[in-house]
Backbone bond lengths (Angstrom), bond angles and torsions (degrees), N, CA, C in turn:
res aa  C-N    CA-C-N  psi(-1)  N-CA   C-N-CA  omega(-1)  CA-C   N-CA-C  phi
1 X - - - 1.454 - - 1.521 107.85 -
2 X 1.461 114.97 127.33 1.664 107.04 -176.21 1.423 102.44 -102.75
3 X 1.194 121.70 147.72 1.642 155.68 162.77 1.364 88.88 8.65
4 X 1.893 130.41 -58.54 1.631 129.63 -159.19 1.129 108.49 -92.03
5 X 1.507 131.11 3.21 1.002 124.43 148.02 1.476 130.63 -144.43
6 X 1.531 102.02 76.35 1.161 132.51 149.14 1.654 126.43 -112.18
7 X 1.001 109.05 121.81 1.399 146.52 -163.81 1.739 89.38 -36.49
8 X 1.083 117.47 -77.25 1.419 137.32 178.15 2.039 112.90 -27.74
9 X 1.697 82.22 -88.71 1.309 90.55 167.15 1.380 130.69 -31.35
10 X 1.789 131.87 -37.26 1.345 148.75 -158.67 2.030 81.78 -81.80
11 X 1.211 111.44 -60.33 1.148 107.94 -155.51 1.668 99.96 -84.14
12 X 1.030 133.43 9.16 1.294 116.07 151.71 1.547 123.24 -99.88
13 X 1.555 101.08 -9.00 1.498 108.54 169.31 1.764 107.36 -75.63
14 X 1.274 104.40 -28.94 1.489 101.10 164.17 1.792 140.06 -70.34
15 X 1.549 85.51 -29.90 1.780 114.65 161.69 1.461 102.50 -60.45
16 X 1.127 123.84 -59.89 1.360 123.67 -171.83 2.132 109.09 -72.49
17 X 0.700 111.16 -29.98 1.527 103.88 158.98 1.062 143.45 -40.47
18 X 1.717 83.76 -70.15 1.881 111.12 169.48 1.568 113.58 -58.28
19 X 1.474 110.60 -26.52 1.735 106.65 -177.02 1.775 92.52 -86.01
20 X 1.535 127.78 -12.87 1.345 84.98 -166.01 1.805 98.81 -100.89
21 X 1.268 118.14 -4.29 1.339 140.11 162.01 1.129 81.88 -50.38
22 X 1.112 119.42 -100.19 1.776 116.79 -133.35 1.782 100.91 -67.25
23 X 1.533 129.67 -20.55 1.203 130.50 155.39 1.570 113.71 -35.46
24 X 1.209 105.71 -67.10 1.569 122.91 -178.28 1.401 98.86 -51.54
25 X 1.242 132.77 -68.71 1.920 121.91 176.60 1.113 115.51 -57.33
26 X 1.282 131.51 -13.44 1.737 116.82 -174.25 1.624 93.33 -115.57
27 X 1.361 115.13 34.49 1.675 126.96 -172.91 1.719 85.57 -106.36
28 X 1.269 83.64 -52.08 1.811 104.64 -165.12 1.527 131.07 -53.04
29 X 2.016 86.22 -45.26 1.833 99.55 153.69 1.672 116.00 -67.53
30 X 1.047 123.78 -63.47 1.425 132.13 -155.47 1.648 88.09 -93.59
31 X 1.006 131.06 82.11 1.870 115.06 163.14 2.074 97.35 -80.59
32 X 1.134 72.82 166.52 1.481 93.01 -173.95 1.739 115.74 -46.72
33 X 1.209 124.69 167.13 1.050 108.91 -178.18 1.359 117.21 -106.92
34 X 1.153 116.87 167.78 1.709 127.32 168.25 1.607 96.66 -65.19
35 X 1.919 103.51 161.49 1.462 116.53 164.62 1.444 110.01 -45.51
36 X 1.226 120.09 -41.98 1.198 131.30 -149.14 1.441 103.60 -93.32
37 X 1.028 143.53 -40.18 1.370 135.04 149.09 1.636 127.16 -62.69
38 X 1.018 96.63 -44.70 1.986 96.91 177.72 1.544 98.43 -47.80
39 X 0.937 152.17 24.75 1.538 138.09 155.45 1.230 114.71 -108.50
40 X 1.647 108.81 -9.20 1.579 105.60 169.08 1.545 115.37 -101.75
41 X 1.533 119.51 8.24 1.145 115.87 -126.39 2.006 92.20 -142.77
42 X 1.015 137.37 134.16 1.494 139.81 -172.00 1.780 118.04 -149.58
43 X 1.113 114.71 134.54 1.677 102.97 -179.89 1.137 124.00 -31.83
44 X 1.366 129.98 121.78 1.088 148.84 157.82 1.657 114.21 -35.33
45 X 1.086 100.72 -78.88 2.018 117.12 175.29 1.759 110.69 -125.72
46 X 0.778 135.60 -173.74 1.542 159.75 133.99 1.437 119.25 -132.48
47 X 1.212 122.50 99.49 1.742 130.14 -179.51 1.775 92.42 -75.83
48 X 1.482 129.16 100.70 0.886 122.15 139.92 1.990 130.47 -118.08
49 X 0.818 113.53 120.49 1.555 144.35 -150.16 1.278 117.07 -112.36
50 X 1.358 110.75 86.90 1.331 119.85 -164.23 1.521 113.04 -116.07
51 X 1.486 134.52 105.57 1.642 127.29 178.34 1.157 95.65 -93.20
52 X 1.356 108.05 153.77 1.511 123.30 166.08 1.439 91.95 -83.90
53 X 1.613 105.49 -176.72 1.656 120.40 174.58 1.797 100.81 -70.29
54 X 1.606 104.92 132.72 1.191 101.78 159.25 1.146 130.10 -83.24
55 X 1.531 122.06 160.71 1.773 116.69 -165.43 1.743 109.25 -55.35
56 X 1.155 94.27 155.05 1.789 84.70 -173.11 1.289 127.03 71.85
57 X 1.290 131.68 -51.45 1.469 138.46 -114.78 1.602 96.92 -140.84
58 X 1.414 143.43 73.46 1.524 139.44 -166.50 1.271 117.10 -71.00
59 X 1.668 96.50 65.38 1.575 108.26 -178.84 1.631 110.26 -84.17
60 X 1.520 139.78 137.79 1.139 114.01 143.83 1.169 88.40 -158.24
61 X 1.801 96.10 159.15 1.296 109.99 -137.65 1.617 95.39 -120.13
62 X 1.154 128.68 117.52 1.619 130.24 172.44 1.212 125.95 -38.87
63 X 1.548 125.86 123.06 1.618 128.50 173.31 1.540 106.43 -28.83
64 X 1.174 115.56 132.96 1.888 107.17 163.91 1.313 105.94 -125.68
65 X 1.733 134.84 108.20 1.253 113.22 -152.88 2.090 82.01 -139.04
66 X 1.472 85.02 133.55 1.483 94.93 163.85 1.057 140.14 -63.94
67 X 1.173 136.30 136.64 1.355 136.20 -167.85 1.362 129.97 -43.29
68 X 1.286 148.53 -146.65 1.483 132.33 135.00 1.464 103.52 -135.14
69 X 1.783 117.99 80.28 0.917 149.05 164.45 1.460 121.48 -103.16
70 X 1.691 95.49 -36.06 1.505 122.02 169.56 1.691 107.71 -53.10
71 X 1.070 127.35 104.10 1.892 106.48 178.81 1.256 104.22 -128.92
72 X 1.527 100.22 -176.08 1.716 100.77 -168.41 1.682 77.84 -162.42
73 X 1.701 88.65 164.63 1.698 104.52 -164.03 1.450 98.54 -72.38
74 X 1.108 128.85 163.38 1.651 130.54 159.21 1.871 103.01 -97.74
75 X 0.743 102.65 162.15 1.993 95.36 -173.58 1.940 97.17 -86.60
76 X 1.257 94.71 136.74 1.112 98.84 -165.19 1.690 106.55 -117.06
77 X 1.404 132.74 -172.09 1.471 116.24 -167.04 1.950 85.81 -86.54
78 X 1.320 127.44 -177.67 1.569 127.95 168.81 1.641 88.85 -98.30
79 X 1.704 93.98 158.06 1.212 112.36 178.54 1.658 117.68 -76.94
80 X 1.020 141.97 -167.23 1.439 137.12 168.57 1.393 99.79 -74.35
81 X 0.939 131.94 -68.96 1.478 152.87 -172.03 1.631 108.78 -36.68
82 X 1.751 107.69 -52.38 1.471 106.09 165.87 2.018 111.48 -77.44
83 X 1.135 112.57 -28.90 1.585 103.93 -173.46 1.558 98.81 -63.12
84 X 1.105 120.69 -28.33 1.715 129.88 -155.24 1.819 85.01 -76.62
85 X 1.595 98.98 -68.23 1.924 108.41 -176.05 1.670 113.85 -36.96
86 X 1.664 111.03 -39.21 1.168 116.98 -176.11 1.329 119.33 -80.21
87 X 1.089 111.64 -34.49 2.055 128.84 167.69 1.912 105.54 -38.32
88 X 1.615 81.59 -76.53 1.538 101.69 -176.63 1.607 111.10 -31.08
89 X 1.569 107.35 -67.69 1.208 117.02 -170.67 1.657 123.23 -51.84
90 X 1.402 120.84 -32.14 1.221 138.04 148.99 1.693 120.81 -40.10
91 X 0.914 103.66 -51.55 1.399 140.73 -154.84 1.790 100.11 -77.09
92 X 1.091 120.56 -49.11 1.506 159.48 154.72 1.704 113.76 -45.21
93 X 1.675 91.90 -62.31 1.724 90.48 174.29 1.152 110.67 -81.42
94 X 1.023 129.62 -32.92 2.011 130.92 178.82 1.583 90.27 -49.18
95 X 1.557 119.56 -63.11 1.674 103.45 172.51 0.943 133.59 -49.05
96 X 1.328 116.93 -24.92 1.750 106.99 -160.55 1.689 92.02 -109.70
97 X 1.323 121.86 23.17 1.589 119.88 173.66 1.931 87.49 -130.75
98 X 0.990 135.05 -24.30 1.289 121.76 175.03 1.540 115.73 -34.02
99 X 1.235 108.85 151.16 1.583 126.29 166.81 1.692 117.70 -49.16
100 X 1.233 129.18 121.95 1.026 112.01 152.16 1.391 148.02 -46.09
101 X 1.753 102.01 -33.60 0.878 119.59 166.61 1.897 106.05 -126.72
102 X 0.926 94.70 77.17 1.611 91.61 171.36 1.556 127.43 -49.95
103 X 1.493 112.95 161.03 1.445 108.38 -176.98 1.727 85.71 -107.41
104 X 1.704 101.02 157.31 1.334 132.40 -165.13 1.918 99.95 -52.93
105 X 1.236 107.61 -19.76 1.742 125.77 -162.46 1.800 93.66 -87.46
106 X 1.428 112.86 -42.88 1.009 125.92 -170.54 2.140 105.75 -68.42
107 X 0.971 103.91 -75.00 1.647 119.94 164.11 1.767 85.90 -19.88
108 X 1.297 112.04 -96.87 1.466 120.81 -173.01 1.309 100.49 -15.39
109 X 1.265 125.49 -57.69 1.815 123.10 -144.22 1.730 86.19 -78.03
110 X 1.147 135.49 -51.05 1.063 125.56 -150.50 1.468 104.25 -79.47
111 X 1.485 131.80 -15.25 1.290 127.62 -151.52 2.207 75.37 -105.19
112 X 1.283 108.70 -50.73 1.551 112.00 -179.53 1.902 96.03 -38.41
113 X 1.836 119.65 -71.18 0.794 101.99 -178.71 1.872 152.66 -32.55
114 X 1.238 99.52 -50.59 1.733 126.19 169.93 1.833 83.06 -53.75
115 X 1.369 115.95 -71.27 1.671 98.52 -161.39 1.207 133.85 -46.64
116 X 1.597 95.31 -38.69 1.826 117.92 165.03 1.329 114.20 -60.34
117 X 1.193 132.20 -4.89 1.540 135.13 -168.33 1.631 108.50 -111.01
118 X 1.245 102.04 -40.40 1.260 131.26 157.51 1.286 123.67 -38.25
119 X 1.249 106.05 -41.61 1.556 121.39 -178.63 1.331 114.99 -109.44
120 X 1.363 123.87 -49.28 1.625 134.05 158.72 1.395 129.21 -61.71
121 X 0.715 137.76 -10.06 1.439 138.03 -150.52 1.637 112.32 -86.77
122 X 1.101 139.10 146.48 1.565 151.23 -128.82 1.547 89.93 -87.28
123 X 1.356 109.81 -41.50 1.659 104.67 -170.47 1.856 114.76 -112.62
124 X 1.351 105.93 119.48 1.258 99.40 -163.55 1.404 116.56 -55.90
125 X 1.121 107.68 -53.64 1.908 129.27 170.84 1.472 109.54 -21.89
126 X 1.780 96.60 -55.97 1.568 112.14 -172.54 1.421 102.12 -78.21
127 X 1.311 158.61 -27.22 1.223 160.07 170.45 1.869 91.36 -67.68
128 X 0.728 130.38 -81.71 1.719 133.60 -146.12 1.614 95.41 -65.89
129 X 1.068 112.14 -24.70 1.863 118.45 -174.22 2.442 96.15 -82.10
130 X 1.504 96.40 -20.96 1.531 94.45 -153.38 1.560 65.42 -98.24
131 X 0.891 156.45 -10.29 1.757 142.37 173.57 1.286 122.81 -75.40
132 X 1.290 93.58 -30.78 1.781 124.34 -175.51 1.503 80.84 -55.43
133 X 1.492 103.07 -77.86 1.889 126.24 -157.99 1.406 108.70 -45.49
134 X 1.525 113.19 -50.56 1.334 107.62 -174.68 1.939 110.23 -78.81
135 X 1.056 118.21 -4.85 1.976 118.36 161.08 1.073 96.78 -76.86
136 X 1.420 138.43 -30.46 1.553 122.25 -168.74 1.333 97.89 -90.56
137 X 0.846 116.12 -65.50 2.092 125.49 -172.95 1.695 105.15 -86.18
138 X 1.363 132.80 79.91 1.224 111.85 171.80 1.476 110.59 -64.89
139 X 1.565 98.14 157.04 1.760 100.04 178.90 1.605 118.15 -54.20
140 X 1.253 118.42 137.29 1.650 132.19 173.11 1.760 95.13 -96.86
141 X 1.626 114.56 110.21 1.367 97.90 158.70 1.256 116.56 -139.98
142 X 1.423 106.11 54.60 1.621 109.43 -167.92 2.063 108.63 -84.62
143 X 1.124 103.44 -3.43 1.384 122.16 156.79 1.306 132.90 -165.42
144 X 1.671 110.88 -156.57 1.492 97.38 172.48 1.623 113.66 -90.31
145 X 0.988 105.72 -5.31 1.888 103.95 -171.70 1.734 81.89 -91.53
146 X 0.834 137.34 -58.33 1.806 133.69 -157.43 1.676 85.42 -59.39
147 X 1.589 117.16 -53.76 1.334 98.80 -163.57 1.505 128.57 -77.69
148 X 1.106 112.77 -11.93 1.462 146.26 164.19 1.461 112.89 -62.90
149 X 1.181 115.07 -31.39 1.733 129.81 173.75 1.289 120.93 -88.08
150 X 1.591 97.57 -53.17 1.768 108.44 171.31 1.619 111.94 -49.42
151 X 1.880 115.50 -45.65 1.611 105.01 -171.25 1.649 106.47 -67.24
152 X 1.957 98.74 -51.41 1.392 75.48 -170.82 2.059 119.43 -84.01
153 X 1.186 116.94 74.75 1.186 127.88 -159.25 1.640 84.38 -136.36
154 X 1.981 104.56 -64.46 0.765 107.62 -156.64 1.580 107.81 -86.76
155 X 1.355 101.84 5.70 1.916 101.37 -169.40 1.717 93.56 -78.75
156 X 1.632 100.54 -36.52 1.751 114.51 -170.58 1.837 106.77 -68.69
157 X 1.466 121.92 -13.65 1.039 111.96 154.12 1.488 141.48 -58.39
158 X 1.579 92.75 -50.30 1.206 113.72 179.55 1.423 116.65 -57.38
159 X 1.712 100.07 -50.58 1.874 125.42 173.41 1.558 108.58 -27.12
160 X 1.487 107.05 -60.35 1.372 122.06 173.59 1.664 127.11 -76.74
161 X 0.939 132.34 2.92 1.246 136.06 174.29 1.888 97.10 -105.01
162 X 1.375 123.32 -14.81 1.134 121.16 -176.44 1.637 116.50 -96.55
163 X 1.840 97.69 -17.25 1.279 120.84 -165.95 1.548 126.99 62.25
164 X 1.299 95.00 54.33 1.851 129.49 -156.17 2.001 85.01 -98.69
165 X 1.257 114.02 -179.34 1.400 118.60 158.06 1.591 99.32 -94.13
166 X 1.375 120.05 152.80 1.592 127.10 154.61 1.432 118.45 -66.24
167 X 1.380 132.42 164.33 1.208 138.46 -171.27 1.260 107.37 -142.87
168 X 1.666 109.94 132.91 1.642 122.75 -156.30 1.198 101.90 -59.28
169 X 1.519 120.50 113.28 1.543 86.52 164.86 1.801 142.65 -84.16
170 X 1.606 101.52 14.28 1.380 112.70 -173.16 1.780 99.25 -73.79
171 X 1.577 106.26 -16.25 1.106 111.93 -175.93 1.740 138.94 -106.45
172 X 1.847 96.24 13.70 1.405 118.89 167.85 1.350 124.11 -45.25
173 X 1.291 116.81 -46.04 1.874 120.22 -172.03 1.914 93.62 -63.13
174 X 1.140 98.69 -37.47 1.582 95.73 -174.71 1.412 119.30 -66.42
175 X 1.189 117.26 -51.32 1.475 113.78 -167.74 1.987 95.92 -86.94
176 X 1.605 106.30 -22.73 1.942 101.78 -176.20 1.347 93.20 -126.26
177 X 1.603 126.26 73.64 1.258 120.33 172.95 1.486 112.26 -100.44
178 X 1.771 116.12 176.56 1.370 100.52 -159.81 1.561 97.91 -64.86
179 X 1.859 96.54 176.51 1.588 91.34 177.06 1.493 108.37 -102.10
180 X 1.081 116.20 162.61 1.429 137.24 -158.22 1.094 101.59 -68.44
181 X 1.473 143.79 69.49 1.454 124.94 172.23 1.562 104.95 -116.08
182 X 1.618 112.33 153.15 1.877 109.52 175.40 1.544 107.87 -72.54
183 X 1.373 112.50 160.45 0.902 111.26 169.84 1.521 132.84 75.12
184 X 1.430 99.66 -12.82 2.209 108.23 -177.12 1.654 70.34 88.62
185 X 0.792 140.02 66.75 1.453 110.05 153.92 1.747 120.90 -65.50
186 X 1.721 89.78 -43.93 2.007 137.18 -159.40 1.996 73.56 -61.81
187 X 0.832 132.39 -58.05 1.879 121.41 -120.85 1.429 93.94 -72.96
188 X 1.591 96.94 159.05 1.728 102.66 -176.44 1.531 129.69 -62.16
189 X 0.792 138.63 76.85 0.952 117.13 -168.52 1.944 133.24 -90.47
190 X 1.489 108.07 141.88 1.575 105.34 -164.24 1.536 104.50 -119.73
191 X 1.083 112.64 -179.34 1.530 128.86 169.63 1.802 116.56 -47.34
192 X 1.226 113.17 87.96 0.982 131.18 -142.94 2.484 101.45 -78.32
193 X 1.692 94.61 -3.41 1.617 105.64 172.91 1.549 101.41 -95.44
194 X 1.199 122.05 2.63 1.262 116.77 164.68 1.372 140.63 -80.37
195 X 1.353 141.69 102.39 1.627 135.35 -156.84 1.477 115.36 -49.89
196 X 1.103 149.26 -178.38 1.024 143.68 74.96 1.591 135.92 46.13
C-alpha cells in the first residue's frame, strides 16, 4: 500500500487542510496588528500537532502551526468611563438588595461607604466632584426604595455635570432590581444585635 493510499495518511492530509482553511478565515478577522497595538495584544492559540509514527504504518504528520496574526487582548488598566460604569452598577445593586427596613448599623455602613469612596476612589477629579454631591444630597438610607432613589438621584447628578442623559428614576427597580437569588440568598445582610 503506498503513502496515497493509506486510509490514515488521506485523512490527515484532510486535517491539515481544514486547519489551514479555517487559518486563512480567522487571518481575515484578526489581520495582524499595527506597532501600536501589538503591545496590547499576544497569541491567541498556536495549533501545533504532532503524531508520532503509527504502529506499523510510518506515518508522521508535519507541525501545522498558525501564525501570530491570530491575537487576543492582553488585560489592560479600565478606562475612567468603564471604572465610573462599574462603580455605579455596584452602587445600584447594594440598593436594590438593601433592607427594607435596615438596622441603624446598616444606615451607618452605607453613608461610611459613599465617604470612603469619596476619599478613595481611582479618579481624583471623580472623588472631589462625588464630595461636592454628597454635601449637597446627603445619603437617604432609611430603606431600600429611599436608597434606591437617593443613588439614582445622585447618579443623575453626576449624569449632568458630565452632560450624560438623566435616568427616570420612577424606573430604578427595573433597570437595578433585586438580584435573582433563591432563598434571599442576594439580601444585605448586617449585625443582626443591632436595633433599629
Amino acid at each position: 500500500m503506498s503513502g496515497s493510499d493509506n486510509p490514515v495518511q488521506a485523512f490527515l492530509h484532510c486535517c491539515s487542510s481544514v486547519v489551514q482553511c479555517v487559518h486563512a478565515h480567522i487571518a481575515h478577522l484578526f489581520p495582524a496588528p499595527d506597532d501600536r497595538s501589538s503591545k496590547r495584544t499576544s497569541p491567541l492559540f498556536s495549533l501545533s500537532t504532532e503524531l508520532s509514527r503509527a504502529r506499523d504504518a510510518k506515518i508522521v504528520v508535519p507541525s501545522v502551526s498558525l501564525n501570530e496574526s491570530i491575537q487576543k487582548p492582553v488585560a489592560v488598566p479600565l478606562t475612567k468611563e468603564e471604572l465610573g460604569r462599574a462603580t455605579w452598577t455596584l452602587l445600584h445593586t447594594i440598593g436594590a438588595q438593601f433592607p427594607d427596613n435596615p438596622t441603624r448599623q446598616q444606615k451607618r455602613d452605607v453613608k461610611e461607604l459613599m465617604a470612603i469612596l469619596s476619599r478613595i476612589y481611582p479618579c481624583k477629579e471623580c472623588a472631589d466632584h462625588f464630595k461636592e454631591v454628597l454635601k449637597a444630597n446627603p445619603v437617604q438610607a432609611g430603606s431600600q426604595a429611599e436608597l434606591s432613589q437617593w443613588l439614582c438621584h445622585v447618579h443623575n447628578v453626576v449624569n449632568r455635570s458630565l452632560g450624560k442623559l438623566i435616568f427616570p428614576c420612577q424606573r430604578v427597580n427595573a433597570r437595578w432590581g433585586k438580584l435573582d437569588c433563591k432563598d434571599r440568598a442576594c439580601d444585605v445582610q448586617g449585625p443582626s444585635s443591632f436595633a433599629s
